[in-house]
PyMOL CGO cylinders between C-alpha atoms (Angstrom):
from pymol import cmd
from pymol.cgo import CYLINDER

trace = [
    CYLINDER, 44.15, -19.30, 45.04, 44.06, -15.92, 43.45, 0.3, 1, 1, 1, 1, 1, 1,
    CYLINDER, 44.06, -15.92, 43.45, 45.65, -16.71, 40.58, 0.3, 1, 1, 1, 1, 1, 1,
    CYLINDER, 45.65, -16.71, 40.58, 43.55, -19.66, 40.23, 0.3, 1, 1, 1, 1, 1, 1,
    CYLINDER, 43.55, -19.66, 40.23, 40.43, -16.99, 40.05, 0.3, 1, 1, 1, 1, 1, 1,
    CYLINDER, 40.43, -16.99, 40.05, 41.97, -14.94, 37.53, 0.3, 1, 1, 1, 1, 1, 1,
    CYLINDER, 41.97, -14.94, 37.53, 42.34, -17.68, 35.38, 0.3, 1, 1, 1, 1, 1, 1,
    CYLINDER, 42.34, -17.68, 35.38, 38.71, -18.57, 35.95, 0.3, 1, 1, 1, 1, 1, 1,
    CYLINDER, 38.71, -18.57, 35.95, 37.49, -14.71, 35.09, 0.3, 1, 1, 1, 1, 1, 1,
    CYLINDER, 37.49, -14.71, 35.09, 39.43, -14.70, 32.10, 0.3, 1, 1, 1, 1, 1, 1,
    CYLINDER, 39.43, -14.70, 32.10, 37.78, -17.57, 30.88, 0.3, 1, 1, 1, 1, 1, 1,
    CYLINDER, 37.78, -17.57, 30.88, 34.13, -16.79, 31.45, 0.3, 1, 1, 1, 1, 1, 1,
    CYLINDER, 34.13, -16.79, 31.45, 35.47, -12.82, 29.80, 0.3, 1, 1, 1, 1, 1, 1,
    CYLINDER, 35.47, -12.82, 29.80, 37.21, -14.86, 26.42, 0.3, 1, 1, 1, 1, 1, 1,
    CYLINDER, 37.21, -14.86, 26.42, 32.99, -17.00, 26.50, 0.3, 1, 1, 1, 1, 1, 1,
    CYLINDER, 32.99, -17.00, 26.50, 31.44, -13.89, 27.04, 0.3, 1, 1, 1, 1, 1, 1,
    CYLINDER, 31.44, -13.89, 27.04, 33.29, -11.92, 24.37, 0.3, 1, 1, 1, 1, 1, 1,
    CYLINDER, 33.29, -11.92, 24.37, 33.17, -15.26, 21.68, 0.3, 1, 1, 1, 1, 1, 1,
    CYLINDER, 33.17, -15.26, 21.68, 29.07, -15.09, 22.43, 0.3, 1, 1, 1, 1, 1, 1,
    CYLINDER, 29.07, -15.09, 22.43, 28.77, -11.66, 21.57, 0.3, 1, 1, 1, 1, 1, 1,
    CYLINDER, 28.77, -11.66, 21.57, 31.10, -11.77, 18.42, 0.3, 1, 1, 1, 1, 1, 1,
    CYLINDER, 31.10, -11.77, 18.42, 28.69, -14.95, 17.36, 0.3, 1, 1, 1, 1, 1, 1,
    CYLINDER, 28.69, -14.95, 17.36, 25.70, -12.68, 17.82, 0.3, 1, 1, 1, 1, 1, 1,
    CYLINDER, 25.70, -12.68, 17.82, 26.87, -9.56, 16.06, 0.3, 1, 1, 1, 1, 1, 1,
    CYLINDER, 26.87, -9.56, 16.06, 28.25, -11.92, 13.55, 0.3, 1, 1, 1, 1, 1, 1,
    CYLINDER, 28.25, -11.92, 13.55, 24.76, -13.24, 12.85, 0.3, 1, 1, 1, 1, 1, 1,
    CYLINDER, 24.76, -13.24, 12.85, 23.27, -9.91, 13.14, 0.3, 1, 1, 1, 1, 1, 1,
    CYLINDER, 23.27, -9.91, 13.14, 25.15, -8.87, 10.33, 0.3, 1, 1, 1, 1, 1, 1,
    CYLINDER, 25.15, -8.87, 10.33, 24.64, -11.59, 8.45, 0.3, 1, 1, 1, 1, 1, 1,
    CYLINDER, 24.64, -11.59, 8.45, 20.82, -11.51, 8.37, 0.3, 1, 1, 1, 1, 1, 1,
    CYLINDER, 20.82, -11.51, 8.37, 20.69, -7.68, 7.98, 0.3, 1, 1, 1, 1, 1, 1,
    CYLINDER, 20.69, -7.68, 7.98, 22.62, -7.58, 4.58, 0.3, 1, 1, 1, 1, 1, 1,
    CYLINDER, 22.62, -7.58, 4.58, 20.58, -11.08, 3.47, 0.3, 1, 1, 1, 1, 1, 1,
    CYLINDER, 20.58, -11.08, 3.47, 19.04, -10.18, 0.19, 0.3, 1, 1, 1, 1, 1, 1,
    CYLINDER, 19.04, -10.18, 0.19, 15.16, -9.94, -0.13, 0.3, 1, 1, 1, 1, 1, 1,
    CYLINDER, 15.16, -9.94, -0.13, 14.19, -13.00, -2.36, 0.3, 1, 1, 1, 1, 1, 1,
    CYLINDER, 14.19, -13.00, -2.36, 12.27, -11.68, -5.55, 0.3, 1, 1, 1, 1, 1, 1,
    CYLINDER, 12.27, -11.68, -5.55, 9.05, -12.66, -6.69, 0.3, 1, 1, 1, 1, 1, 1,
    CYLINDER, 9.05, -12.66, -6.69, 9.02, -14.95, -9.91, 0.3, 1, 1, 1, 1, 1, 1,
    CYLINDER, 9.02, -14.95, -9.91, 6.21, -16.68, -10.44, 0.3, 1, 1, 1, 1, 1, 1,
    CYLINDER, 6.21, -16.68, -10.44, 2.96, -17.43, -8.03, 0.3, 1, 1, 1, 1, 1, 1,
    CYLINDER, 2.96, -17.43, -8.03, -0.66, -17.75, -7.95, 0.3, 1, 1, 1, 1, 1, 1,
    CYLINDER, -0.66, -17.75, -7.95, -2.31, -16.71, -11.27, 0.3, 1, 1, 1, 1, 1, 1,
    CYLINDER, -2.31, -16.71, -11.27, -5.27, -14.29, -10.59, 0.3, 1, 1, 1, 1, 1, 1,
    CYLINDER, -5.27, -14.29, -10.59, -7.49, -11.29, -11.72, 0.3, 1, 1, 1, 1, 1, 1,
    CYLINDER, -7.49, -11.29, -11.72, -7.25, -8.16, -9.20, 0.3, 1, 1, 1, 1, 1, 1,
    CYLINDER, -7.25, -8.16, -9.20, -11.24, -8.41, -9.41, 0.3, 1, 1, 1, 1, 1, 1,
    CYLINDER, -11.24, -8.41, -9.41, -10.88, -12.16, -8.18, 0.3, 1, 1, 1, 1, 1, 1,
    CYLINDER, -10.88, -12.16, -8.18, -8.66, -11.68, -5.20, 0.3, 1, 1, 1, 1, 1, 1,
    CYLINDER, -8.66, -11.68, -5.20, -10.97, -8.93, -4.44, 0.3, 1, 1, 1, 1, 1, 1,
    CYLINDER, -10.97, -8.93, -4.44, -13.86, -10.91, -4.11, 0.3, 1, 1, 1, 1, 1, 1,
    CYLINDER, -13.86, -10.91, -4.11, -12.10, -13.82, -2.46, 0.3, 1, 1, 1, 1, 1, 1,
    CYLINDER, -12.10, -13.82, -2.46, -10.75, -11.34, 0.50, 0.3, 1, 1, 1, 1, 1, 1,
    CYLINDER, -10.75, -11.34, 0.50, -14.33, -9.37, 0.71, 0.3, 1, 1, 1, 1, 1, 1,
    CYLINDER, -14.33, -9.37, 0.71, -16.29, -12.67, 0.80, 0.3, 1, 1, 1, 1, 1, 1,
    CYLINDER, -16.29, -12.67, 0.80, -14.24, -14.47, 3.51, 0.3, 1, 1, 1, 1, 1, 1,
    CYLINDER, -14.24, -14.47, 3.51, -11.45, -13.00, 4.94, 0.3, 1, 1, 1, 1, 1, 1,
    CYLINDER, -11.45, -13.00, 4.94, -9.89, -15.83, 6.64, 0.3, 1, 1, 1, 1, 1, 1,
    CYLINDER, -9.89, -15.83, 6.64, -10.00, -18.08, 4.19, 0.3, 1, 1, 1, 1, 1, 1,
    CYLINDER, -10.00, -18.08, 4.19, -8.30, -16.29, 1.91, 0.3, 1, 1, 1, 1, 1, 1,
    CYLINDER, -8.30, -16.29, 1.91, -5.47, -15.65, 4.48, 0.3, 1, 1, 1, 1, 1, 1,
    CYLINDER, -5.47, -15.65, 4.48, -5.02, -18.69, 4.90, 0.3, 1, 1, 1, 1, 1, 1,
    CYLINDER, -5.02, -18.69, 4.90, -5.04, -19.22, 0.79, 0.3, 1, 1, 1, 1, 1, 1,
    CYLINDER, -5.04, -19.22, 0.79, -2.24, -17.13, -0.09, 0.3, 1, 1, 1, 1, 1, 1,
    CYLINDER, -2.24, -17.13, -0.09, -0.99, -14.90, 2.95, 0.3, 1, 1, 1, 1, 1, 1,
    CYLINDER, -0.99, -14.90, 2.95, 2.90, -15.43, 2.74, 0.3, 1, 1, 1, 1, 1, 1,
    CYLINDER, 2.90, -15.43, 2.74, 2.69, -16.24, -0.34, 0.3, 1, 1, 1, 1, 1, 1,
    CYLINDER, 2.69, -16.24, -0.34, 3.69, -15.40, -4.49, 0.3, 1, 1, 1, 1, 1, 1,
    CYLINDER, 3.69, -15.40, -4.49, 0.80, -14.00, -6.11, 0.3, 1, 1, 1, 1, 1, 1,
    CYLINDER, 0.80, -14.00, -6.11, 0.27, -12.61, -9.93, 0.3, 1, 1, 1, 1, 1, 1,
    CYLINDER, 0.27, -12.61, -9.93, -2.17, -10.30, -10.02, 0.3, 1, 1, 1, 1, 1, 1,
    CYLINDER, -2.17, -10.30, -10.02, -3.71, -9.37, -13.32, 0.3, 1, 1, 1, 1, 1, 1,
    CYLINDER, -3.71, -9.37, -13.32, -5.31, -6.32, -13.96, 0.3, 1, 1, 1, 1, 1, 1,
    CYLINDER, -5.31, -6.32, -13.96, -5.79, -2.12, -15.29, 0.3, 1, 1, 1, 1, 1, 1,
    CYLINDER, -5.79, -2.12, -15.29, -4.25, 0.33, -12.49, 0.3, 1, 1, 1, 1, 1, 1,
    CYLINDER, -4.25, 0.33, -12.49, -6.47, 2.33, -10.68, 0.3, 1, 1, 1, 1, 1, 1,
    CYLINDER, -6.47, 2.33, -10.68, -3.82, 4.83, -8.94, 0.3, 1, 1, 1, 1, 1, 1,
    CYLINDER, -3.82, 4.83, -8.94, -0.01, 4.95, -8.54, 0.3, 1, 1, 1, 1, 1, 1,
    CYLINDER, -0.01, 4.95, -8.54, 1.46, 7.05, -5.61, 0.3, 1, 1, 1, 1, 1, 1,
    CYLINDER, 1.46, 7.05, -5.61, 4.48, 7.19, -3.64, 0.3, 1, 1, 1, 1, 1, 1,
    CYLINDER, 4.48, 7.19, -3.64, 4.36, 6.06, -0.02, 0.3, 1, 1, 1, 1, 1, 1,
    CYLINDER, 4.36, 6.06, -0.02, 6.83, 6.80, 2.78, 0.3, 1, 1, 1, 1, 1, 1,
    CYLINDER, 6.83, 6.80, 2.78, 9.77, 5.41, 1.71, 0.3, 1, 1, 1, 1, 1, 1,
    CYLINDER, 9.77, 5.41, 1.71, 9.53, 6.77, -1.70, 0.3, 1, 1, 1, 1, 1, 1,
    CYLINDER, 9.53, 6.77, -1.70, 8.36, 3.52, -3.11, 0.3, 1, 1, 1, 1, 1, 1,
    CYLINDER, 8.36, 3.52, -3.11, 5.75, 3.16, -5.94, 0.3, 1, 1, 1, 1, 1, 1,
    CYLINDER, 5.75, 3.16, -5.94, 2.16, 1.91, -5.05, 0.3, 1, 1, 1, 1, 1, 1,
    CYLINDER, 2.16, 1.91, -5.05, 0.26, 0.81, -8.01, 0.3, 1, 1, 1, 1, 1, 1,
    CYLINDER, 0.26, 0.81, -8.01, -3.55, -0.04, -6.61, 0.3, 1, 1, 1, 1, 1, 1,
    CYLINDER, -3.55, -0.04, -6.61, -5.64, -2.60, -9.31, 0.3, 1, 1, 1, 1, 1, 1,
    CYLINDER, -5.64, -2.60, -9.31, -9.12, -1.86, -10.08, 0.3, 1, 1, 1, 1, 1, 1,
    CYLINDER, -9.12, -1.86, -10.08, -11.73, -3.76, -8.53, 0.3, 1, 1, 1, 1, 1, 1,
    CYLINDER, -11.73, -3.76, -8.53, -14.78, -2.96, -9.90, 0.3, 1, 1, 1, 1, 1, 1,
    CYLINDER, -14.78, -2.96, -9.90, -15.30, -2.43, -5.78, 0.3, 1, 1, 1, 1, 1, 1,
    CYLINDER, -15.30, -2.43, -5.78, -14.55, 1.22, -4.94, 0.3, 1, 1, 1, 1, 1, 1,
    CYLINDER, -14.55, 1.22, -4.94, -14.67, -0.54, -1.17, 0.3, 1, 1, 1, 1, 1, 1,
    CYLINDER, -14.67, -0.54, -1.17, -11.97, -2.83, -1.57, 0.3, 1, 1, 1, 1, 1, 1,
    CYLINDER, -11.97, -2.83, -1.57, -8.55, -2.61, -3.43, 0.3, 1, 1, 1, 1, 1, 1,
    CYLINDER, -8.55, -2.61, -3.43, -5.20, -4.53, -4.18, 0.3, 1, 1, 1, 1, 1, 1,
    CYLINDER, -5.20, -4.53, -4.18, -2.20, -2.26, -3.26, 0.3, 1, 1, 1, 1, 1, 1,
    CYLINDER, -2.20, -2.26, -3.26, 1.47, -3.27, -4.65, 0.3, 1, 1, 1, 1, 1, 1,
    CYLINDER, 1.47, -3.27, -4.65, 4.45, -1.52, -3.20, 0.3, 1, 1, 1, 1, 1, 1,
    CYLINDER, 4.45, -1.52, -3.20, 6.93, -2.24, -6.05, 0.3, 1, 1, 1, 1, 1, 1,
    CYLINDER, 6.93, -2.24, -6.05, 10.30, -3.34, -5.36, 0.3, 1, 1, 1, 1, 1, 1,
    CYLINDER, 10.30, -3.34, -5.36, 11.95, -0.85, -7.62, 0.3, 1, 1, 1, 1, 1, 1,
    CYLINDER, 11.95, -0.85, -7.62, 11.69, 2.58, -7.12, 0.3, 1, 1, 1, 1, 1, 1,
    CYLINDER, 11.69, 2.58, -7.12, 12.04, 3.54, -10.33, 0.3, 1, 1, 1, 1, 1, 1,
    CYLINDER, 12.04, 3.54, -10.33, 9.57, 1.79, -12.54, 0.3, 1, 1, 1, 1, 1, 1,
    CYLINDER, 9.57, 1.79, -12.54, 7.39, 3.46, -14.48, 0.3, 1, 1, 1, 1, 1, 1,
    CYLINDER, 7.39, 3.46, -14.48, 3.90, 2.68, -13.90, 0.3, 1, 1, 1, 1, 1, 1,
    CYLINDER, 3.90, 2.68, -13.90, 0.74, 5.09, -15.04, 0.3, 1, 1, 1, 1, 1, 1,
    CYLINDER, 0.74, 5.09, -15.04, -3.00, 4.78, -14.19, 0.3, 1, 1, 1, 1, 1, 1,
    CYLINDER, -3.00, 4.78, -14.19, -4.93, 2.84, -16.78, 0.3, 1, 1, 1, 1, 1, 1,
    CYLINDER, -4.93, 2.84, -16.78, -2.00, 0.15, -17.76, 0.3, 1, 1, 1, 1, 1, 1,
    CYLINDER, -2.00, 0.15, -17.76, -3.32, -3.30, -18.24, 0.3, 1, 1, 1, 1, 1, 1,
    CYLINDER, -3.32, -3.30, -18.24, -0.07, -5.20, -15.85, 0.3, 1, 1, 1, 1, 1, 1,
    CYLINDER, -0.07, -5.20, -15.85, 0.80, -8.24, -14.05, 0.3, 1, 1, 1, 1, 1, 1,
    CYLINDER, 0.80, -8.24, -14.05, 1.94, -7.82, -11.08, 0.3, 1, 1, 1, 1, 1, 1,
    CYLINDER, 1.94, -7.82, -11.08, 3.92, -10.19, -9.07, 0.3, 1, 1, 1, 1, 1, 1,
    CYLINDER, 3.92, -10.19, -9.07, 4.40, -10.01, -5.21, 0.3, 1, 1, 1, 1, 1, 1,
    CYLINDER, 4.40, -10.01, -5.21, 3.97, -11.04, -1.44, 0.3, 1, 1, 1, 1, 1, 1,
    CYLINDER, 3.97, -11.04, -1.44, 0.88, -11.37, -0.14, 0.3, 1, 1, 1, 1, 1, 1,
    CYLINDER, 0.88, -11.37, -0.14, 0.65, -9.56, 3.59, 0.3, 1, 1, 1, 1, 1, 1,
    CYLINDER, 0.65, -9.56, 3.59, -3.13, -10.03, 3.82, 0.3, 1, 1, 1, 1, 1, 1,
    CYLINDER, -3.13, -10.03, 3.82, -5.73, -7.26, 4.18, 0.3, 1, 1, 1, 1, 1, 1,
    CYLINDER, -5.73, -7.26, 4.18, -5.71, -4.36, 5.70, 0.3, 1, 1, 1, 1, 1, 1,
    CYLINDER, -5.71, -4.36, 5.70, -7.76, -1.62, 4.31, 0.3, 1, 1, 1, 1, 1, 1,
    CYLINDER, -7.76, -1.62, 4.31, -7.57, -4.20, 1.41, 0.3, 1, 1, 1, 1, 1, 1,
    CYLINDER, -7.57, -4.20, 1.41, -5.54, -6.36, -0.10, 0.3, 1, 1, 1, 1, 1, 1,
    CYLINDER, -5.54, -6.36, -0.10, -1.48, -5.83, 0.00, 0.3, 1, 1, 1, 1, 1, 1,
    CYLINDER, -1.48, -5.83, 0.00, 1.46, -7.04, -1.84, 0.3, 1, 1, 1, 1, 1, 1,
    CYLINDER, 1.46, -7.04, -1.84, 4.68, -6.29, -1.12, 0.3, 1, 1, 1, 1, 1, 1,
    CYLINDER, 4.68, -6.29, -1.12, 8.30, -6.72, -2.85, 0.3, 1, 1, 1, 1, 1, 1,
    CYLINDER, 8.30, -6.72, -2.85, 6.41, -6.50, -6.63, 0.3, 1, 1, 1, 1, 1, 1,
    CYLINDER, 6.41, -6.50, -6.63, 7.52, -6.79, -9.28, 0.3, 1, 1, 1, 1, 1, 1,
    CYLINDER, 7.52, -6.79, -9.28, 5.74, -6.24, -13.14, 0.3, 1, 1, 1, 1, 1, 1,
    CYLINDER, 5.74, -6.24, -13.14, 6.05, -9.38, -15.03, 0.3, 1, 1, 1, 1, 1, 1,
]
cmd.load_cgo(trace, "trace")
């Protein structure tokens, strides 16, 4: 009878370690998954999106949040935020509302007044309009 419950608590010990291997397995796995890049999306101006987000919010959300966008335009500002990444803001023509990109590369080389396209992931708006993950096409 003992032995018969030591056999028993090793098994459910060999499950319980196989479960946790699976999960840290899978853990690792989707840590170290690569970002997917922005190619190609949704052509637009920065002073169209603007107007699209400042005239109806939720529409627009559900337009293109989640999704690729090219944004066309001259850069207002570039700064660094707190991960060291480059954020290139478009001009407007609305000092109330403006697109921020936080570029994928750290290193690119953008300066205020460049006439870019930007492409990147659309997170919505939230002090304006934000793209993530960019990239200059």
């Amino acid at each position: 009878m003992l032995q018969n419950n030591y056999i028993l608590v090793r098994k459910i010990l060999i499950a319980v370690f196989l479960i946790l291997l699976i999960g840290v397995g899978t853990g690792i796995f989707l840590w170290n998954k690569p970002h997917p890049k922005a190619k190609n999306g949704i052509p637009l101006t920065a002073e169209a999106l603007s107007k699209e987000y400042s005239s109806d919010e939720k529409k627009s959300d559900a337009k293109y949040l989640g999704k690729i966008l090219e944004i066309s335009g001259v850069i207002n500002s570039v700064t660094k935020n707190q991960d060291s990444s480059i954020v290139a803001t478009f001009d407007t023509g609305d000092p109330m509302s403006e697109i921020q990109c936080t570029m994928l590369d750290k290193h690119v080389t953008i300066s205020k007044g460049d006439k870019l396209t930007i492409v990147g992931f659309c997170r919505g708006n939230n002090m304006g309009v934000i793209l993530t993950d960019c990239v200059i096409k």
